[in-house]
C-alpha angles and dihedrals in degrees: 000000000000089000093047086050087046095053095049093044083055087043100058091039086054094056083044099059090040088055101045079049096055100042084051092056088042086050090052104042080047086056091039090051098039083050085050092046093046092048088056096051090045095045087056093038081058100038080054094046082060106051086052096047083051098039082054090059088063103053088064084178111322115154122238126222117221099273091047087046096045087043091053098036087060088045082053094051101035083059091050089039089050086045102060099040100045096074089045099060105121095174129040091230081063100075084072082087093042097049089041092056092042083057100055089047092056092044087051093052097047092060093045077059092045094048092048091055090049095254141146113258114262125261112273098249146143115278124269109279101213082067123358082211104077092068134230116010120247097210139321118290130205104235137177112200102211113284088005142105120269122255144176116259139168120254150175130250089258100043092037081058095044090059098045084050093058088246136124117276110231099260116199113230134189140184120285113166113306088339137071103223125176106276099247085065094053093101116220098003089047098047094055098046087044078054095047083051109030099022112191094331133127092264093059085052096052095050092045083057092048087049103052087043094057093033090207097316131072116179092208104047098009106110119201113219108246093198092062113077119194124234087240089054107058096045 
């Protein structure tokens, strides 16, 4: 009877050990995902930062009337406001405030640029899906990924142009393992940066789709990343 009691106690000892393991690796791959995350929200808080310090280049001067002020003035605060958010995300559902923030600032900045040409403001719409970056999109586009079926996106002037020309849209990638790969194929850290920006519409179907068809690597659009060398590879 004393054996039987000794092997369940080792028995439950044993579940215990494999539960506390596996909270610890759950717990890891939860910090691993939420850095990612954070790296992403940082690395487009940056890339914005840029387009206004370059944007201000261009001024040189010119004086802004109130709407153009007022425009500028919200870019410039949606960019602080990113700053300062981005290195506190604790969760990677948490990019969804920075992204959104990032998106009222772009769309700020793109009607301080229509205002100066003497343009009407742009249409209040989702960013452009081939890369979030380029700001609001101008219209849908009819678009075929490479080997696979032909869908409806949102893009910007430039890439809208690109793909009636018969050319490439500017994809944004990002890193994924030893590959850049565009950003709606990065598994979890894409996924939640594509939801901050597309939410539960039709777009973020049709890049999960697109994701689960190219599982992370898709010969036509996957890049390797010269710079990372296998193990395999150097012996």
């Amino acid at each position: 009877m004393e054996w039987i009691v000794a092997l369940i106690a080792i028995g439950g000892l044993a579940g215990a050990m494999a539960y506390f393991r596996a909270r610890r690796v759950a717990r890891a791959g939860r910090a691993l995902e939420v850095e990612r995350v954070r790296q992403l929200a940082e690395d487009d808080v940056t890339h914005f930062g840029e387009q206004l310090t370059r944007f201000g280049t261009t001024l040189d001067g010119t004086k802004l009337d109130d709407a153009a002020h007022h425009d500028y003035q919200n870019a410039l605060d949606a960019y602080e406001k990113a700053k300062t958010a981005a290195p506190r995300i604790a969760a990677p559902e948490g990019i969804s405030a920075i992204v959104d923030t990032l998106t009222d600032g772009r769309y700020a900045l793109a009607c301080v640029q229509a205002r100066l040409a003497g343009q009407p403001v742009p249409e209040r719409r989702v960013p452009c899906f081939f890369d979030p970056r380029h700001g609001p999109s101008a219209g849908d586009v009819l678009w075929t990924p490479p080997g696979r079926g032909t869908r409806k996106v949102p893009a910007c002037a430039q890439d809208a142009a690109r793909i009636a020309a018969g050319a490439e849209p500017e994809v944004y990638y990002i890193k994924y393992g030893e590959l850049n790969v565009p950003y709606w194929e990065a598994g979890a850290p894409g996924e939640s940066y594509k939801l901050g920006f597309f939410g539960a519409t039709g777009v973020r179907a049709m890049s999960i789709g697109l994701r689960m068809q190219n599982k992370g690597i898709d010969v036509g659009r996957g890049r390797r990343d010269p710079t990372i060398v296998r193990r395999t590879d150097a012996d």
